[in-house]
N, C-alpha and C positions, 0 to 999 in steps of 0.2 A: 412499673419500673421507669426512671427516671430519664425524661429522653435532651435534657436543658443540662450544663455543664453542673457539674453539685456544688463548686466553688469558683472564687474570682479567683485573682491572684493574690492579693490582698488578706484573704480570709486567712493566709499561714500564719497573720500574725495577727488579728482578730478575733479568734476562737474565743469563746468565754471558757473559763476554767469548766473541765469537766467534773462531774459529781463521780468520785471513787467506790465504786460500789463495797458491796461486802467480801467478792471473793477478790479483792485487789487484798483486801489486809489477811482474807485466810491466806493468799500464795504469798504474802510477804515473809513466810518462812522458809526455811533451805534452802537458799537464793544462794548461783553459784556463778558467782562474779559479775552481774550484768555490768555494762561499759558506763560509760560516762554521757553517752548520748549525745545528740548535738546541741549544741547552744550556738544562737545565732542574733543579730539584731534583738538580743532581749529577751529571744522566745526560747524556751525550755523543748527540748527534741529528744524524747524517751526513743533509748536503744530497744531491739526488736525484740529481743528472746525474755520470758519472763523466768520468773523463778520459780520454785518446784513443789508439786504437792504431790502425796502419794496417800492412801488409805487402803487398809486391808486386815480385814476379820484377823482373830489371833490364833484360832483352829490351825492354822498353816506353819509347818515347819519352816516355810520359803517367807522371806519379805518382800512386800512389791518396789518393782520397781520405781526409781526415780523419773516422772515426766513432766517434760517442759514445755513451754507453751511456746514455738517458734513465730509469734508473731505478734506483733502491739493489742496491747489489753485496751489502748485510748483512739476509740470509738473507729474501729477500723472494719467490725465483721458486724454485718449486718440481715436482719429478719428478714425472714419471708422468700429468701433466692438459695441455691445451693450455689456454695462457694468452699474455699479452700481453706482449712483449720489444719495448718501443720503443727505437729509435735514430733519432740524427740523424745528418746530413751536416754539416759545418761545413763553411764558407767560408774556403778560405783566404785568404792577405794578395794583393794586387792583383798583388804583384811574381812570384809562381810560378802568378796564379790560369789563366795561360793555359797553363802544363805540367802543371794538376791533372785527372785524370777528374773531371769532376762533369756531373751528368745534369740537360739541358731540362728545362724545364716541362715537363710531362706524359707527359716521358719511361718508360719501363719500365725496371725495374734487376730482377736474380737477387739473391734472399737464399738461400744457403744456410745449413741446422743440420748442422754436421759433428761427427764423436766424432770424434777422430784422424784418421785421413783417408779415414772412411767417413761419407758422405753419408747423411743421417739422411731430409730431408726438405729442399724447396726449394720457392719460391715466386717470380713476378715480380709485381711492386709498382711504384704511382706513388707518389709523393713528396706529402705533406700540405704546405699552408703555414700559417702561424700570424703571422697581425700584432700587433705589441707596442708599447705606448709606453707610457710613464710619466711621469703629471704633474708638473711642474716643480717641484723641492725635495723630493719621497719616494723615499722608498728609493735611496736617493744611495749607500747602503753594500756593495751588493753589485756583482757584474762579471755579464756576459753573454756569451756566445759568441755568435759569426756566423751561428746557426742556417740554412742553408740550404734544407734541408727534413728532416723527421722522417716515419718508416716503421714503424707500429702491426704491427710484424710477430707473427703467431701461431704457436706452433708448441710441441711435448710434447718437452719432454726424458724420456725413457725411466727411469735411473737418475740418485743424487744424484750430481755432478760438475761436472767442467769442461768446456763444450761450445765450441765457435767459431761464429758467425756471420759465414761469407765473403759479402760484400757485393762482385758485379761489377757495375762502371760499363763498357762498349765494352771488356767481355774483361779489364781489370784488376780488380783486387783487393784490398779491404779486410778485415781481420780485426778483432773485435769477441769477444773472449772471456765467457762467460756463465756463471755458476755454477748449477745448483740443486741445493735443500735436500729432504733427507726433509722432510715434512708436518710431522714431530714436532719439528723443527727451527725451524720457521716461528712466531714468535708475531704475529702482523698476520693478519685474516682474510683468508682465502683462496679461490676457490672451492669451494663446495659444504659452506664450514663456516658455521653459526647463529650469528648475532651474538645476541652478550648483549642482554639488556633494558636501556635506559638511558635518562635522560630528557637530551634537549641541549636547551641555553640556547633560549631565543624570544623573542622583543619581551613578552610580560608575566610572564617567569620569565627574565633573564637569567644564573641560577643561577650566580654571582657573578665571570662575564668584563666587565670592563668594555668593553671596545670589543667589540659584539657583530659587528659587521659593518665592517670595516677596507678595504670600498672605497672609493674614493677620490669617487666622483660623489653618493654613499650609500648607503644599507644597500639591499641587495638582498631581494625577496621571499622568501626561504628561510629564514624566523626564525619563521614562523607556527606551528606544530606540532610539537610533540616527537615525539622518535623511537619514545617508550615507547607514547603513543596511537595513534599511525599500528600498530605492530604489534598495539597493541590490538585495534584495529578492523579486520585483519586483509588492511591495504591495501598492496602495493609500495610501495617508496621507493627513494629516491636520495640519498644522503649523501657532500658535496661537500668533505672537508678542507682548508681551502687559506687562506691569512691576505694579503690583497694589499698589502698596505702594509707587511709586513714579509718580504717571499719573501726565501728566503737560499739559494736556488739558482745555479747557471752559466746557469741559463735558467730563466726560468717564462713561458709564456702568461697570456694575463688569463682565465681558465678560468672565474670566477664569470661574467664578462662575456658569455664564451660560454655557459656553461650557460644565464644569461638568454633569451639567443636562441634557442636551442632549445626551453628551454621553450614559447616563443611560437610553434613550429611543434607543440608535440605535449603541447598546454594539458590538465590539468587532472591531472596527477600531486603525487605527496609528493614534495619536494623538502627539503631539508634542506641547507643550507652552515655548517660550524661553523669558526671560528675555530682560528687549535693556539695563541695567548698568550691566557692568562686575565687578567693582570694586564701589558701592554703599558704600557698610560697610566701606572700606578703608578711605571715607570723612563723615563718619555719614550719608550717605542719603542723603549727598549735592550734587544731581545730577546737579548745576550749578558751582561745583567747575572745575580749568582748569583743576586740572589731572584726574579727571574721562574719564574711557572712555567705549563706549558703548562693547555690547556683541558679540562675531563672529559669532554670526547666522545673528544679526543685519548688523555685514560688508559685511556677503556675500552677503547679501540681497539687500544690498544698504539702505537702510528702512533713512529715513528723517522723520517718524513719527510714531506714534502708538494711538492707536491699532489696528492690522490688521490680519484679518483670511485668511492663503491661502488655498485651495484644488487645491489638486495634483493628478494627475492619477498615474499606477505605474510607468510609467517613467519619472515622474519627470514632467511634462507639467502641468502648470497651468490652468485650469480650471474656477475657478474663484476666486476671493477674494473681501472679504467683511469687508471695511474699517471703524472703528471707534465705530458705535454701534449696536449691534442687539441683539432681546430678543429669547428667547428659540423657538420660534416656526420657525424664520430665520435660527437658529442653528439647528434646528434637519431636516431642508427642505434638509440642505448643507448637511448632515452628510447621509441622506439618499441617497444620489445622488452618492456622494465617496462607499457606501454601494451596490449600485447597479453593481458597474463597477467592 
């Protein structure tokens, strides 16, 4: 496991094109709304959630459901570690919703990791919810899926490739194909790899993002501390990517919102929420204009998408991170574990 930072700063906009595997053009079908993604300095910034595959035997009165990959198909999950492969369920339209498998509240579902059609590893799972709303006149430019519920499934891909995630609702079956990357492939930190030193913006060093904090009620607590001092001082953190006023995802949860809350169960941690538009205001909010360009917490990071929570031990080593959405009780799981150390 990688103990050297996995990228410069530099490297956001160096990447060589990646090679688009095979199940990039099978899920290029049923695709429900992904955003526009970021564009930045030139470089192309694929939104998070991908589009939908589903498969299932025709014996069944029931059709499977719809599932979506909540997290970047471009080189993000990576062999050989257990890490975090969320998916959702989408809702289908009212008029099939009563011929779709979809699972109760609190139901239990089977996630299988399959390699061809050997069963790697399986898990049953309840379904997370996540409530959304968006105040009246922002962020009007992006779409949303039906989110139904979403499944923080964990699980090691062995070798780099293309894996399946069969997902059974009452015996039917959904497929969710899943890539991962060699380490060396990956430039976004990963587990087990040391984040760079760097310092992110704060309320008296905005280090020159104009909109520091872009929620919508006001700037949230997490502007206090740089990340440079916090590793200084040789204390855990929690670095929260995420820009809420300009998400350009299929779906984003209010995650700064939630983190909030959590914090408020598992008080007195480093907390960090950094902005990805540096210069937002300067184009109205048109984060697809060409001079925008994203935030320096964002370039050290390498980050090609948002939103993503890291945990940090105190020196700076990743821990884990948890990509795109999660509700308060995934939040205060992470925040107790940085609490312990």
């Amino acid at each position: 496991m990688p103990t050297e930072p996995v990228h410069t700063s530099d490297d956001l906009f160096s990447q060589a094109p990646m090679t688009r595997r095979s199940f990039l053009s099978r899920s290029a079908s049923g695709a429900v709304g992904v955003g526009a993604g970021w564009v930045a300095r030139g470089a192309a910034f694929t939104a998070i959630s991908a589009p939908l595959l589903a498969a299932c035997g025709s014996d069944t009165p029931l059709e499977p459901a719809n599932v979506a990959a909540m997290f970047s198909p471009d080189r993000v999950l990576v062999a050989g570690m257990e890490q975090r492969i969320p998916f959702a369920i989408i809702a289908p339209s009212p008029e099939v919703r009563d011929q779709t498998a979809l699972p109760d509240e609190d139901e239990t579902i089977t996630v299988a990791l399959m390699s061809g059609d050997e069963e790697l590893d399986s898990v049953d799972m309840v379904g997370r919810l996540v409530a959304h709303d968006h105040v009246e006149g922002t962020a009007d430019d992006h779409q949303h899926a039906d989110l139904l519920r979403y499944y923080p499934a964990r699980f090691t891909m062995p070798e780099p490739g293309i894996y399946d995630l069969v997902v059974s609702i009452r015996g039917v079956e959904s497929t969710l194909p899943v890539q991962a990357f060699d380490a060396n492939e990956v430039f976004i930190p990963i587990i087990g790899s040391t984040l760079e030193v760097f310092d992110t913006p704060t309320f008296d060093n905005p280090d020159g993002v104009d909109q520091l904090c872009t929620r919508i009620e006001g700037p949230c607590p997490f502007h206090e501390n740089s990340y440079a001092d916090i590793v200084a001082a040789g204390r855990p953190s929690a670095i929260l990517v995420a820009t809420p006023a300009y998400c350009s995802t299929a779906y984003c949860g209010p995650v700064v919102d939630t983190l909030m809350e959590a914090a408020e169960e598992v008080p007195g941690l480093d907390i960090i929420h950094a902005e990805v538009y540096a210069n937002a205001l300067e184009f109205g909010g048109n984060f697809t204009a060409p001079g925008i360009e994203v935030s320096p917490t964002v370039q050290a990071m390498g980050l090609h998408f948002e939103p993503s929570l890291f945990l940090l031990d105190g020196g700076g080593t990743v821990i884990d991170r948890i990509d795109n959405v999660f509700d308060i009780g995934e939040a205060v799981d992470a925040l107790k574990v940085l609490d312990s150390l």
